[in-house]
C-alpha positions in Angstrom: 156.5 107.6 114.2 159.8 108.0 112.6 160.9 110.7 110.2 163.4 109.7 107.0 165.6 111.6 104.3 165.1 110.3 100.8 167.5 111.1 98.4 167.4 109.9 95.0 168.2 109.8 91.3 165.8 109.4 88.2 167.2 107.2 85.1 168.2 109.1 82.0 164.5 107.2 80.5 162.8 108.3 83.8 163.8 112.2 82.7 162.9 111.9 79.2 159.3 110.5 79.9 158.8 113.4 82.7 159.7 115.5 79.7 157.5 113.8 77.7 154.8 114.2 79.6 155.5 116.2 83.1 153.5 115.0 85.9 154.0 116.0 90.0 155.7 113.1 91.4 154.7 114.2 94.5 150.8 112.9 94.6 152.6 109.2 93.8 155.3 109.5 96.6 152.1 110.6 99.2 150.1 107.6 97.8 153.1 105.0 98.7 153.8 106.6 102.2 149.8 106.6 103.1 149.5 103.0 102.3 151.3 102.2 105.7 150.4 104.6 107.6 152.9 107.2 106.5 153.1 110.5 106.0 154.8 112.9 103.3 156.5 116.1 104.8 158.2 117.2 101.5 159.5 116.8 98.2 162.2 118.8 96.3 163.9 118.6 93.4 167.6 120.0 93.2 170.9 119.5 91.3 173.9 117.8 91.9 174.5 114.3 93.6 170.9 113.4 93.4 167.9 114.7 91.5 165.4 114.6 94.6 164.4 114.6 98.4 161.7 113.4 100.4 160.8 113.7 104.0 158.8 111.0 105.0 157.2 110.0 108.2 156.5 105.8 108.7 155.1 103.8 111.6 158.6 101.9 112.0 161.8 100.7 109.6 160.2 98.0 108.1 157.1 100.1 107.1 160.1 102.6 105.2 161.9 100.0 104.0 158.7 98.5 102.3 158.1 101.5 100.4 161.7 102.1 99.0 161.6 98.5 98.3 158.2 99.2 96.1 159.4 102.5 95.0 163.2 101.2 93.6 161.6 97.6 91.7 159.7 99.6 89.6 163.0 100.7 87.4 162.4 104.5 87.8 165.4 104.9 89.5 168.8 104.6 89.0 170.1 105.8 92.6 168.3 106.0 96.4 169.1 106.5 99.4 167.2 107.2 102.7 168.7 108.0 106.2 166.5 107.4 109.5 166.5 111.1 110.8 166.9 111.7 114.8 165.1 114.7 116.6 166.8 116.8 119.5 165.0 114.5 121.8 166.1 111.3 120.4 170.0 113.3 119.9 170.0 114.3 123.7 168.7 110.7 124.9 171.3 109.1 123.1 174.2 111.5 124.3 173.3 110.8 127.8 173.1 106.8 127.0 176.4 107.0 125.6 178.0 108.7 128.3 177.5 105.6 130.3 179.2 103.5 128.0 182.6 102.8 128.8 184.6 102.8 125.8 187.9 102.0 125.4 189.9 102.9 121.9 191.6 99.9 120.3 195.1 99.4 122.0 194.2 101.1 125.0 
């Protein structure tokens, strides 16, 4: 399974009814996750570029992608962004690939 960073941003509406009536998002984001065989690591709020973070564990891309996809048309959102997240083990793996590689810089 892979791991992925979710970073996102609530709409001005999306604050006010969480104000309105607070509620811990983080039950929901667990609930989408499970439904594909996913896992919820963690979930933060902070301040700044974006409201929140997730870490989510999914089956493959397309399982991840499903569930931003579900989470983003309901209209709760007004920003998201999630980045496939590498371990050591994957980091190291791909360092030795790419010293095999022979690349050459443009007008070399």
């Amino acid at each position: 399974m892979a791991f992925y960073l979710m970073r996102f941003s609530y709409t001005p509406e999306t604050w006010a009814k969480l104000m309105h009536n607070p509620e811990d998002r983080r039950d929901a984001a667990r609930a989408y996750i499970e439904e594909v065989g996913g896992a919820l690591h963690g979930f933060w709020y902070g301040f700044g570029e974006y409201d929140g973070y997730a870490i989510y564990e999914a089956p493959d891309n397309v399982s991840m992608a499903g569930v931003v996809l579900a989470i983003t048309s309901g209209g709760a959102l007004a920003s998201v962004q999630t980045t496939p997240l590498m371990s050591v083990e994957e980091t190291l793996e791909a360092l030795a690939k790419g010293k095999s590689i022979g690349y050459r810089r443009p007008g070399e």
